[in-house]
N, C-alpha and C positions, 0 to 999 in steps of 0.2 A: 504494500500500500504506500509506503513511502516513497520506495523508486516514482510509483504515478505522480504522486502527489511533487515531487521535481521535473518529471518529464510537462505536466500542466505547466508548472508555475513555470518555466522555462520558454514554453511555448507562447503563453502569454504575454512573457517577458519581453521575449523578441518580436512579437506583433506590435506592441506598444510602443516598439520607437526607441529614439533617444531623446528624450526632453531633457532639458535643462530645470534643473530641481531651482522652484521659487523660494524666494529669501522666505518665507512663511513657511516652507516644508522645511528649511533650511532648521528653521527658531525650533522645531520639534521634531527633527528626523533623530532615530534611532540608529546610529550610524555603522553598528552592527548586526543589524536589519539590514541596511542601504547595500551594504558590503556582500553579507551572504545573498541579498536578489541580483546584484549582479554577477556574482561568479555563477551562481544556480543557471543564471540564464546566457550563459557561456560567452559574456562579455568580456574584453577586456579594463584591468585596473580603469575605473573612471574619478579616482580621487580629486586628483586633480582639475576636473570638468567642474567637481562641488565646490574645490576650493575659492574658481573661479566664481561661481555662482553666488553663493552664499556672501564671499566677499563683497557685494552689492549690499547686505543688509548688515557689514561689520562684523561675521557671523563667520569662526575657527572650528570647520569640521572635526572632529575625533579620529586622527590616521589610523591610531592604535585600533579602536573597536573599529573601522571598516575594515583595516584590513584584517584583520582575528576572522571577520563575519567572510571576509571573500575570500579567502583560503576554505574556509568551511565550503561556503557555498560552489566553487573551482573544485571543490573533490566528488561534493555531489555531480555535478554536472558530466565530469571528467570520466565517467563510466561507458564503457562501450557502447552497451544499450541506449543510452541518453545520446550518446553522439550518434548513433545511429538511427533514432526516431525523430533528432531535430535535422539531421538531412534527408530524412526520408521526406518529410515535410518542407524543403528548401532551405530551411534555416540550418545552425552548426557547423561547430567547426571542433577540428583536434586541435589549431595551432594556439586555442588561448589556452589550452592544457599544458601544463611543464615538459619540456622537451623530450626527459626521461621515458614518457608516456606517448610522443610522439606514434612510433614501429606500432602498439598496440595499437593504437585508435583509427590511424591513417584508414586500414581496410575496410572497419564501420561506415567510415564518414563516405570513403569512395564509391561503396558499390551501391548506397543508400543515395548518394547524388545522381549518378550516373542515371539512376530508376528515375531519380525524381525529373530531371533532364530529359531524358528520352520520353518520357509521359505529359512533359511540361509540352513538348515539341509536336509530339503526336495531335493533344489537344488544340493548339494553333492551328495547326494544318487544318483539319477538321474545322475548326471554326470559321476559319478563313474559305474553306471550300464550299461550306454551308452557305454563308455570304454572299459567295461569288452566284452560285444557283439559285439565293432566292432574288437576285438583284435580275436574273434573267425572267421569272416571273412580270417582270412591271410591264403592262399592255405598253406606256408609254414609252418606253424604252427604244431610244434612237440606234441606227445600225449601225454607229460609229460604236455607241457603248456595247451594243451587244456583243460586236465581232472583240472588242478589247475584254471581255467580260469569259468568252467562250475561249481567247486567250490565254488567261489567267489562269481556267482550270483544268489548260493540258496542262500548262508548266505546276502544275499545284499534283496534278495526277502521275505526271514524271517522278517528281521527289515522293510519289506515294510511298514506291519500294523499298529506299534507304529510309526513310521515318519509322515504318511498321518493322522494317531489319532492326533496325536501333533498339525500337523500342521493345522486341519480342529479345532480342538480345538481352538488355538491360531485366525484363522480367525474370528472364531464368535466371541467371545471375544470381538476382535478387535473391530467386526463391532459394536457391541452390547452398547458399552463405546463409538464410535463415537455416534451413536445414542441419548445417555442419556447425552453428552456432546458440544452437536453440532458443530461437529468436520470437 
């Protein structure tokens, strides 16, 4: 329940952005709080981003407890499985993990990008192809657009082969590494 409960907060983490913390979060942050959400959400060090910040309202973050909290939160995060559900989902990375950690993580984040990549790609295609077919529907539709339109979806139908290659590739892959990893 725990791993979930970082793979979430993680996820969340990194949809949320980078904002710059206001002097008013600044006057009440919990700075080992602040620390363990960004290492959990496989950020790197932003201490200095608050120190900036804060310093607008006179306001001397706590280095000690952020960074206590982000080594915490950097170990959570820094788990195979973690790095490999936040690049399954496009987010993630191994490289804000300690070096030492590097060789172990690299193959999670890879083969879980590559999926997300080749799916990201595939959906484009497709959507772009859907587009182009219902734009030939329009009764008003001039023959200049149509012939550039019925253009569009050979060259879209050419790259069909290498997309669905990619991406039937990247699936087994996929599936192949959960498998050998029990994922």
């Amino acid at each position: 329940m725990r791993l979930v409960h970082v793979v979430l907060t993680a996820s969340v983490l990194l949809l949320s952005g980078c904002t710059v913390m206001s002097v008013k979060e600044c006057q009440v942050a919990d700075w080992m709080d602040v620390g363990q959400r960004d290492g959990a959400a496989g950020r790197y060090n932003r201490f200095t981003q608050y120190e900036k910040a804060c310093a607008k309202g006179n306001i001397q973050p706590n280095q000690s407890l952020y960074d206590v909290g982000y080594t915490k939160g950097r170990f959570d995060y820094c788990q195979p499985v973690n790095i490999f559900h936040a690049s399954l989902n496009g987010g993630g990375s191994y490289q804000v993990c300690p070096y030492a950690q590097h060789a172990e993580l690299k193959p999670y984040h890879e083969v879980a990008a590559q999926y997300y990549q080749a799916k990201k790609a595939q959906d484009e295609w497709f959507d772009e192809l859907e587009r182009y077919q219902s734009y030939l529907l329009d009764p008003k539709l001039t023959k200049e657009n149509r012939d550039s339109y019925i253009h569009r979806i050979r060259e879209l139908k050419i790259k069909q082969e290498r997309i669905e290659f990619n991406y039937f590739d990247a699936e087994r892959k996929l599936a192949r590494f959960k498998r050998e990893h029990d994922l």
